[in-house]
Steps between C-alpha positions, in 0.01 A plus 500: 500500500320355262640429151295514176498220249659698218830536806479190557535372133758793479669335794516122322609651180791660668641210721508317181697693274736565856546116537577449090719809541680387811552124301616696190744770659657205724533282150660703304724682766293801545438478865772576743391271691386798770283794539611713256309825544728743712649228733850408437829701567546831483850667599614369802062448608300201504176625329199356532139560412205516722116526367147534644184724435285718781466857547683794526553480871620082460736654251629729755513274789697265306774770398524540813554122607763475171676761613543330851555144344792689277673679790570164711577331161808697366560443133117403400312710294127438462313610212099525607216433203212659680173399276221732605163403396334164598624166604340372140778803309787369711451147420489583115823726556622137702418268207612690301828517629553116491422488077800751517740350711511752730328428814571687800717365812263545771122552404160522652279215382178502632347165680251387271815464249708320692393179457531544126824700489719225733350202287644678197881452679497904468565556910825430658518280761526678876527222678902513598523847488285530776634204674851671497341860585617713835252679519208245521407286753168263587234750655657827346220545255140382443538103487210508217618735299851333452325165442286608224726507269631135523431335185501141434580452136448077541131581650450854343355589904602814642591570872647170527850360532664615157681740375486875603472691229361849629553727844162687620490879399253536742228270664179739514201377717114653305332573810137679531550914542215711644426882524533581883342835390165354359497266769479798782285696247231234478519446876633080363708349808866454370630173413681304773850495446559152578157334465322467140149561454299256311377482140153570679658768665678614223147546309368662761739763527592610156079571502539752764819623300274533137315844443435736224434424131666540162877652483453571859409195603689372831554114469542260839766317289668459201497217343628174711810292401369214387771243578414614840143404499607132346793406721269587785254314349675157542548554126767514236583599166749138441489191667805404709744408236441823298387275213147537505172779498302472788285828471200237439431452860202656686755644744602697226245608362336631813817708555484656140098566547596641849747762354262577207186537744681830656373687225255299348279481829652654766579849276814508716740498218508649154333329181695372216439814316600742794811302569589565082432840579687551766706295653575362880802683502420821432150476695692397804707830442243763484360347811187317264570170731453369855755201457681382244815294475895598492865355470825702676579601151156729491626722830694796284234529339243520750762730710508731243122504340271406770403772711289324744583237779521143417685150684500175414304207683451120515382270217131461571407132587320264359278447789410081377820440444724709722765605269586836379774472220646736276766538228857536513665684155885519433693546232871288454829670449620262261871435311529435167641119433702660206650799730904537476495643816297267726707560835400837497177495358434198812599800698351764386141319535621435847517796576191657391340189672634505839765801594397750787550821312321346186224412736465805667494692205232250336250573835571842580405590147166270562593270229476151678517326848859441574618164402705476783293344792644729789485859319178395387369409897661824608585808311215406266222482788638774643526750169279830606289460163149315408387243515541517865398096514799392334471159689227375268744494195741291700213294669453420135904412387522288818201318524459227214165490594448876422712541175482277213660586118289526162449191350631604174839500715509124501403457096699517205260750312234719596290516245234269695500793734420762337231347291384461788508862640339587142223279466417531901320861372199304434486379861574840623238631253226292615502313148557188652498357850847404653332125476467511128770667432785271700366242298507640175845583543693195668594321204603776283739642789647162528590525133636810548700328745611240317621754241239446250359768461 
């Protein structure tokens, strides 16, 4: 999602006043030294707090994974924050929290904080918890979603040896979505299952898929992820080391034109101004798009809203270079550093990361992929609900060549980023050619980088 400036300063303003508050409270013996909140003792319970944001049903499928963590945990009581509302409310409600001295045991933190949150010393370290755990072992669970949040506090790299400081919620592949009922309507062969089409192809296609005009108008596509476009591209957002801009290259830019030519010239994809209108979302709903793009955590809704037939195929290929890559999103379950109770807030993340019943109740409900490699390669796959190609999302979580994370994953802010989102309107405008614009923006995205903004 992308965050305004005004959150953003909102954002700075409030980790500052939450470090000087945390210094202060600590000074003058204000702090307890844990997470004060809810956690602590109460009777003859442990009592701990537990916090995250999402919908109504996440709400409910969590309950429902509490009340399972409490009943093999006799004596623990967990108190659960549920934030609806964006990621951008909950991480006010979250900074909010620390000024106060009253963080929350176990939290969600989403991965383009991480970076800045286990800098700050506000995580605690996982490392021997999970070295002394029974119920993990080497292979259990998605390699790449345990190792992504390592953090090296002498090199400030993530995914390396370090410290781990967070246990995946989920791991949740974006893979391309298409509307089997168009398809067969417009007399359009279906994807292959295991074979992508090309970005020729691609074109091609979503023009047989486009008809109509105005609020009726039937798009090929909606518009294309862009990171896909790039990384297939032989292009990045950061060098190697994470250190530097590199959208200045002509791979680059001919990825960004590429993804702004779908509406532009090919009219296979909405304008600018339709997109405001109406977004890809809610086209793709009413049945307004021939493919679009998805994550796991868009199937309740789809199962509930969409009334025609859709499934789920291959990342289309760049057909120069041979790659087809796509994003991987997650979001941590993290401990608080100051938590009184960190045994059984370790645990508690553990289980919402990697027990059976959790996991079953987090895939049956449509939520996620299951973190756990097996249940995900069987009773996932075999699940009697679309998208009946769920190989392609674990194609994508088991191939590093198919799945790659966001760059702002890997930064310390992300302000860079979503200047960059803003001010990429006037490519997707036609105000300026991709060219131009990659240009214009390098050095004032590596500022941003550099935190001076």
């Amino acid at each position: 999602m992308k965050k305004t400036k005004r959150f953003k300063k909102l954002m700075a303003g409030l980790l500052a006043i939450a470090t000087t508050a945390t210094v202060v409270l600590t000074g003058c013996g204000g702090g307890d030294g844990g997470s004060s909140g809810d956690g602590g003792k109460s009777g003859n319970d442990v009592v701990i707090t537990f916090a995250g944001w999402g919908s109504l049903a996440e709400k409910q499928n969590f309950t429902k994974m509490i009340d399972k963590f409490e009943e093999t945990h006799p004596g623990v009581k967990v108190n659960y924050q549920h934030y609806p509302g964006t990621e951008d409310d909950y991480m006010v409600k979250l900074v909010s929290n620390v000024a106060a001295n009253k963080m929350p045991d176990v939290f969600y933190l989403p991965t383009d904080e991480f970076v800045e949150w286990a800098s700050a010393d506000r995580l605690l370290d996982m490392t021997d918890y999970l070295a002394k755990s029974e119920n993990y072992e080497d292979g259990k669970i998605w390699e790449k979603a345990v190792d992504m949040y390592y953090y090296n506090s002498e090199t400030g790299a993530v995914g390396e040896d370090g410290g781990l400081y967070g246990l995946p919620k989920d791991l949740g592949p974006w893979a391309m979505v298409y509307n089997k009922t168009l398809f067969e309507q417009k007399g359009v062969a279906l994807p292959d299952p295991v074979e992508p089409m090309t970005l020729d192809e691609f074109i091609d296609v979503a023009k047989k898929l486009t008809s109509g005009s105005g609020v009726e108008k039937v798009y090929g596509t909606a518009n294309y992820t862009l990171e896909s476009a790039v990384w297939s591209n032989n292009a990045d957002y950061l060098s190697e080391d994470k250190k530097t801009i590199t959208v200045d290259t002509p791979e680059f830019a001919e990825a960004l034109q590429w993804v702004a030519d779908l509406a532009l010239v090919h009219g296979v994809a909405p304008t600018t101004s339709e997109a405001a209108a109406s977004g890809w979302f809610e086209r793709w709903c009413n049945g307004k798009v021939g493919m679009a793009w998805m994550g796991p955590w868009d199937q309740p809704t789809f199962w509930e809203s969409v009334t025609f037939e859709w499934d789920i195929m291959p990342t289309p290929v760049n057909e120069e270079t041979g790659k087809a890559i796509s994003w991987l999103g997650s979001a941590a379950l993290c401990v608080s550093a100051t938590s009184k109770e960190a045994q059984v807030a370790y645990e508690l993340a553990e289980f919402l990361c990697m027990d059976e019943e959790a996991q079953t109740i987090n895939y049956e409900s449509g939520q996620a992929v299951p973190n756990i490699i097996e249940m995900a390669e069987n009773d996932y796959l075999a699940m009697d609900k679309m998208p009946a190609n769920k190989q392609v999302f674990l194609d994508i979580l088991k191939n590093p060549e198919k799945g790659q994370f966001k760059p702002t994953y890997y930064t310390k802010n992300s302000s860079w980023h979503d200047y960059f989102v803003t001010e990429a309107n006037k490519v997707y405008s036609g105000e300026m050619t991709a060219a131009e614009f990659c240009k214009m923006i390098q050095s004032e995205l590596q500022d941003r980088l550099n935190g001076n903004e």
